[in-house]
Short mmCIF file of the C-alpha atoms (twelve columns), coordinates in Angstrom:
data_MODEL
# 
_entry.id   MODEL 
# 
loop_
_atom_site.group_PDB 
_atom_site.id 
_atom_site.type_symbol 
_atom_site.label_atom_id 
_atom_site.label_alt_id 
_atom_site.label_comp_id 
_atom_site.label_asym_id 
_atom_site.label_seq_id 
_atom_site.Cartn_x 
_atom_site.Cartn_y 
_atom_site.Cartn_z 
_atom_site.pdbx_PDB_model_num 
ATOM 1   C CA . UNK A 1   0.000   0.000  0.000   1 
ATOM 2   C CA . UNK A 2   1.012   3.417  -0.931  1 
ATOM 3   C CA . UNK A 3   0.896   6.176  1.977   1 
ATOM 4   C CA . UNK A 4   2.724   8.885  0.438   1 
ATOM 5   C CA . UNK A 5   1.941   11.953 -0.844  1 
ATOM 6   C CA . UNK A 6   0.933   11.936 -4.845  1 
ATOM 7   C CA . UNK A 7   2.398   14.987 -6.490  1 
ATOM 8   C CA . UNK A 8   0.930   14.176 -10.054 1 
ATOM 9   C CA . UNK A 9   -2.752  12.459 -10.320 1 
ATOM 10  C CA . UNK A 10  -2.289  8.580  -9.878  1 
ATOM 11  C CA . UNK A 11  -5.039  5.681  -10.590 1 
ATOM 12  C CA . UNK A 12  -6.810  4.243  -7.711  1 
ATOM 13  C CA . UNK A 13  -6.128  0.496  -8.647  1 
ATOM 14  C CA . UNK A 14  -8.787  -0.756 -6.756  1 
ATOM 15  C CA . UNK A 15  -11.412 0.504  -9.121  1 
ATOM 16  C CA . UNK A 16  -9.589  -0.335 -12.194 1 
ATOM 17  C CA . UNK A 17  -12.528 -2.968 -13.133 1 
ATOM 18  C CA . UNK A 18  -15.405 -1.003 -11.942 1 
ATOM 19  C CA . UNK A 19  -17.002 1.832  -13.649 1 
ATOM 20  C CA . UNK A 20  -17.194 4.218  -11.027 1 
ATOM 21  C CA . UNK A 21  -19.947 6.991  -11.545 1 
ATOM 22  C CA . UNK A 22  -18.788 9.347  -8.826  1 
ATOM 23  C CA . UNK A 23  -15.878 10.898 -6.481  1 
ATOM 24  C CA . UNK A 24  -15.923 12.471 -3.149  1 
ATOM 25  C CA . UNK A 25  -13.697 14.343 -0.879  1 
ATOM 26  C CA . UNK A 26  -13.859 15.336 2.197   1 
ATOM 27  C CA . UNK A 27  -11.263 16.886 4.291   1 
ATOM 28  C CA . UNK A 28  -9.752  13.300 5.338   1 
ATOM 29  C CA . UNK A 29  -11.296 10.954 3.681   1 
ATOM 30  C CA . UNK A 30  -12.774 9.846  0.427   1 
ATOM 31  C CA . UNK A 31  -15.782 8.563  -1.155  1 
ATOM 32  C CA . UNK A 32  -16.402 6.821  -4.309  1 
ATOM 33  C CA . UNK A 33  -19.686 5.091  -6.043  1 
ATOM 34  C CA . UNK A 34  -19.533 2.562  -8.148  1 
ATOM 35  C CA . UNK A 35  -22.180 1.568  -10.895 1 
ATOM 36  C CA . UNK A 36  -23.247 -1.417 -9.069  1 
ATOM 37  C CA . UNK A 37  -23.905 0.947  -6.758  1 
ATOM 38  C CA . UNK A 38  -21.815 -0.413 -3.816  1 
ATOM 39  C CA . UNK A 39  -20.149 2.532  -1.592  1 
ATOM 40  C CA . UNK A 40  -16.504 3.041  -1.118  1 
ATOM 41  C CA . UNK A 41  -14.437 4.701  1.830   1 
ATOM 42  C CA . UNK A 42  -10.898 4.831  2.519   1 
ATOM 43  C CA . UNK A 43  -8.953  7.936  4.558   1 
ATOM 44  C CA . UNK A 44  -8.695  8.802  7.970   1 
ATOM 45  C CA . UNK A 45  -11.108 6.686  10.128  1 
ATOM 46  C CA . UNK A 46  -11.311 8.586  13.319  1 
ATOM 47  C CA . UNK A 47  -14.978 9.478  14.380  1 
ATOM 48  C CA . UNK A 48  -16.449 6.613  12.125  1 
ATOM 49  C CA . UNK A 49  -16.514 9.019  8.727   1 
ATOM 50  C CA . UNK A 50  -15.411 6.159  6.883   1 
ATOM 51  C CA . UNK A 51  -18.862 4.054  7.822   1 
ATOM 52  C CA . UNK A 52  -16.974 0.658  8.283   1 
ATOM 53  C CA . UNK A 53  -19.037 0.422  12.579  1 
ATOM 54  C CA . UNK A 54  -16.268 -0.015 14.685  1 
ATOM 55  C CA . UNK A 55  -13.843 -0.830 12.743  1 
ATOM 56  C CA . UNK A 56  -11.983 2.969  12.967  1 
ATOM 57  C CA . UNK A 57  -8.958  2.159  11.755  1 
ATOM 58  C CA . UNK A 58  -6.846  4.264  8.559   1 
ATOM 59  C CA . UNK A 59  -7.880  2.865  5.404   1 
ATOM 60  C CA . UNK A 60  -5.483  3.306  2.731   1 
ATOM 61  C CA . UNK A 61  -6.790  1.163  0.211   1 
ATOM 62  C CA . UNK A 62  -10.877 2.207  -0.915  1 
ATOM 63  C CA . UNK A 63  -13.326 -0.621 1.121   1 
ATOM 64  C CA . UNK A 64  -16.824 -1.231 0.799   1 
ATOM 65  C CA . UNK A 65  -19.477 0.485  3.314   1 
ATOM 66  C CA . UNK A 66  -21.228 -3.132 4.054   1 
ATOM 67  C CA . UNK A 67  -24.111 -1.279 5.765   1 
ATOM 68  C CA . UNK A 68  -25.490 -0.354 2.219   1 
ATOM 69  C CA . UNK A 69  -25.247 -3.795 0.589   1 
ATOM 70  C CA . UNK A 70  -28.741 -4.545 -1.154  1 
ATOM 71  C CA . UNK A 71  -29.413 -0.661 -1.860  1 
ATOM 72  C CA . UNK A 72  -29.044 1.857  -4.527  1 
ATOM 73  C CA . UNK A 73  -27.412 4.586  -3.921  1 
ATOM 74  C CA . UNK A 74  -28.451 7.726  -5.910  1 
ATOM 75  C CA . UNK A 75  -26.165 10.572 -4.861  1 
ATOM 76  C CA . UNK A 76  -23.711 11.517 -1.868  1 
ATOM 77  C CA . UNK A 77  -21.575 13.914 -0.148  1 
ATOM 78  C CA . UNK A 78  -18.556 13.865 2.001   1 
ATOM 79  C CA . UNK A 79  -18.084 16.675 4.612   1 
ATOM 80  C CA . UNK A 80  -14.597 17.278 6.818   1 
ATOM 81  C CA . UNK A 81  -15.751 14.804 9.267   1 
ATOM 82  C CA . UNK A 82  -18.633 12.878 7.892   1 
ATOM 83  C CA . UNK A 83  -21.039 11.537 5.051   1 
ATOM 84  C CA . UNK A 84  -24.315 11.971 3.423   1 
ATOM 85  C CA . UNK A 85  -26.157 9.152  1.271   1 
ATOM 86  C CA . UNK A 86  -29.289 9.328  -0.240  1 
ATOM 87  C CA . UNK A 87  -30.971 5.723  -1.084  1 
ATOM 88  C CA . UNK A 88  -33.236 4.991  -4.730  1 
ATOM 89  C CA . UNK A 89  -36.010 4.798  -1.584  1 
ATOM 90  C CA . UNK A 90  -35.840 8.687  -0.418  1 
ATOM 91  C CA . UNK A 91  -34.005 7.636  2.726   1 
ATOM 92  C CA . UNK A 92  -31.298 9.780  3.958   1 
ATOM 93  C CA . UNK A 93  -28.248 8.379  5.989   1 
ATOM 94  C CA . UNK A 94  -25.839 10.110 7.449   1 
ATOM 95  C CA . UNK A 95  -22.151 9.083  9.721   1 
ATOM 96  C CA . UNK A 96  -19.187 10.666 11.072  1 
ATOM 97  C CA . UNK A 97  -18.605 13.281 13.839  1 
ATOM 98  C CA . UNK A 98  -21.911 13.984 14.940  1 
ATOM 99  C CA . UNK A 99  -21.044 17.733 16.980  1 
ATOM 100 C CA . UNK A 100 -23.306 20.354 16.682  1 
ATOM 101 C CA . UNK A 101 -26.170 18.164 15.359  1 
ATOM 102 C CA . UNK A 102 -24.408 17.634 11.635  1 
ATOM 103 C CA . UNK A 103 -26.069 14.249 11.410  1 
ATOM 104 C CA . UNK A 104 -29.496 15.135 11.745  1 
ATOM 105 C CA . UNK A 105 -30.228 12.788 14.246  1 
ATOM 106 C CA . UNK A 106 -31.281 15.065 16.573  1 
ATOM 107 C CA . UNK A 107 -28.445 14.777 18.855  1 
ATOM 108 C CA . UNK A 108 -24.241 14.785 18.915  1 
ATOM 109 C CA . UNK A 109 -23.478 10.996 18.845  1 
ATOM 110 C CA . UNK A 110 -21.017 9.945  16.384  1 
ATOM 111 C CA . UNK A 111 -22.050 7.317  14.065  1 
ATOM 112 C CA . UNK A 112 -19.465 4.662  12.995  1 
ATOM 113 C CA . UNK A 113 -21.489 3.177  10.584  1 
ATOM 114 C CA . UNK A 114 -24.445 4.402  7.911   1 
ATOM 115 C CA . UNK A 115 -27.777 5.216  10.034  1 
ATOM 116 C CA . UNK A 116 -30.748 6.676  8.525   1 
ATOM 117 C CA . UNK A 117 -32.321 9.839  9.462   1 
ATOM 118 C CA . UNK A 118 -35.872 9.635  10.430  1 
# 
């Protein structure tokens, strides 16, 4: 795995036999979705923004968000410190650092994994 800094743009292997329809960055982490619409994360892991439950640890390498297998995702967003999804179904999820209320679940919690917003 490759941990140092890229200087010139670089292909993420991983994807290099999926067709991925769209790219996210946030301001440790990254987000990618993939036309079989499976989720990936890989960055910084502290506070759960990578959605992977309690498994927090640095992911250098992209790794699927489990918590969305069996849905479409339709669009996304990556924030400093957490995520947005939106599901085919209208459902919103959110996970990260939850201060200030950022996860619209009505309180501060972090969320380590994908949880919808009611």
């Amino acid at each position: 795995e490759d941990v140092s800094n890229q200087l010139l743009p670089k292909k993420v292997e991983a994807f290099a036999d999926q067709r991925v329809l769209a790219v996210l960055a946030g301001g440790h982490h990254s987000l990618a979705l993939t036309a079989d619409s499976a989720l990936w994360s890989w960055g910084w892991g502290a506070q759960g923004r990578l959605g992977h439950g309690n498994d927090l640890r640095d992911q250098p390498l992209p790794k699927k968000i489990e918590a969305f297998a069996g849905q479409r995702i339709v669009a996304v967003s990556a924030g400093t410190h957490h995520s947005i999804a939106l599901t085919a179904d209208g459902a919103v999820w959110s996970w990260g650092f939850g201060l200030f209320g950022k996860l619209g679940h009505g309180d501060e919690q972090h969320q380590w994994q994908p949880k919808k917003i009611e």
